[in-house]
Each structure stands twice: as structure tokens, then as C-alpha cells.
C-alpha positions, 0 to 999 in steps of 0.5 A, spaced: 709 925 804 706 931 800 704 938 801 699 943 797 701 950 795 697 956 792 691 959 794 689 961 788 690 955 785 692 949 789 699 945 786 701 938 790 708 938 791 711 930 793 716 930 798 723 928 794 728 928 800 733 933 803 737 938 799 744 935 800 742 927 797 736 930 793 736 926 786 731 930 781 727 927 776 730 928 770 723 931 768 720 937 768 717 941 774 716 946 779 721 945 786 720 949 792 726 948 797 724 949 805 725 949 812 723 947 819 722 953 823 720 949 829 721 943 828 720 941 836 713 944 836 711 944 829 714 938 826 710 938 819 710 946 818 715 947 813 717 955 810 719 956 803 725 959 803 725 958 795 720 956 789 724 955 781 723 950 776 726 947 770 725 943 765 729 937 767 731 938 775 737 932 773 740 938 770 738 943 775 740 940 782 747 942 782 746 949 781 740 949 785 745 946 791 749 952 789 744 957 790 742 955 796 748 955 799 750 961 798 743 964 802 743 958 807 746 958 813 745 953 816 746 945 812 745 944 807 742 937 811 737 943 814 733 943 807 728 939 804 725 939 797 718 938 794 717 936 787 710 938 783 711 935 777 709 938 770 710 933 764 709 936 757 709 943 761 713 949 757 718 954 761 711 959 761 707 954 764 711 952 770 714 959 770 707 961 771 705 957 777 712 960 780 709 966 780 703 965 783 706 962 789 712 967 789 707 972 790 703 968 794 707 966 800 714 971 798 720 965 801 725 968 803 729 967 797 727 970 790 731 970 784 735 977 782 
């Protein structure tokens, strides 16, 4: 499964699973973490609750699931991941298209 963000400039992000089993790529990358407000009668509709990035996710995830968990109040099971992958992409490259999306669609969950 993926999803396209940006309305700008359109960024693919593939599905990698829920949070609580997430296994990043040990590559560079832009990741947004979301929920299903309804999923009942909106089974497909997710909600950012975060966008971040790293240059190798293998090495974020921990810190991202604790992250998270500090915000979420749900489970942890509740939150799926979307990968966009930018091999070869610097910190400024991937904190750009972080930007863009942040103030394209402000997820409820925004570094301090």
C-alpha cells in the first residue's frame, strides 16, 4: 500500500507496517506516523500525527516508538508507518521535504 502527501510537490510514501513491529530500512528517509480516525467508515483515510526523518531509520526507530509514546495515547498497535525513501538525499534535502509537509498538513505532533 502507499499513500502521496504534498500538494506542492507530491512525495510517495510505502506502507511499512504498524509502529509497534515497524523494522525500518536501514537507509535514509523521510517517515510519517498515522492513524485511522474512522476506521469503520473511513477504512483507508489515515491522519499524520507525525512527519520526521533520518538518515538511517534502523537507528531512529527506537527513539521514534518512544517519541510516540509519550503523545499517543492509545497503543502503539493503533499507529502505522509510511516510508518515503531518499537514498543518497542529505539532512537538508529530507529536512526540506519535512517542511513542506509539516506546513502543508500540521499533524498533531510537531518537534519542539
Amino acid at each position: 500500500m502507499s499513500i502521496s502527501w504534498g500538494k506542492r510537490q507530491r512525495f510517495k510514501f510505502n506502507s511499512d507496517g504498524g509502529l509497534n513491529i515497524w523494522t525500518p530500512p536501514a537507509a535514509a528517509g523521510v517517515f510519517a506516523i498515522t492513524y485511522k480516525q474512522d476506521p469503520v467508515n473511513r477504512p483507508k483515510s489515515h491522519t499524520v500525527l507525525y512527519f520526521g526523518q533520518g538518515e538511517n531509520l534502523s537507528q531512529e526507530a527506537p527513539q521514534i516508538s518512544t517519541y510516540m509514546t509519550e503523545y499517543w495515547r492509545g497503543g502503539l498497535d493503533e499507529l502505522q508507518v509510511f516510508v518515503h525513501p531518499m537514498a543518497g538525499s542529505s539532512s537538508f534535502d529530507r529536512a526540506r521535504v519535512v517542511q513542506q509537509l509539516v506546513s502543508e498538513y500540521a499533524p498533531l505532533v510537531a518537534d519542539d
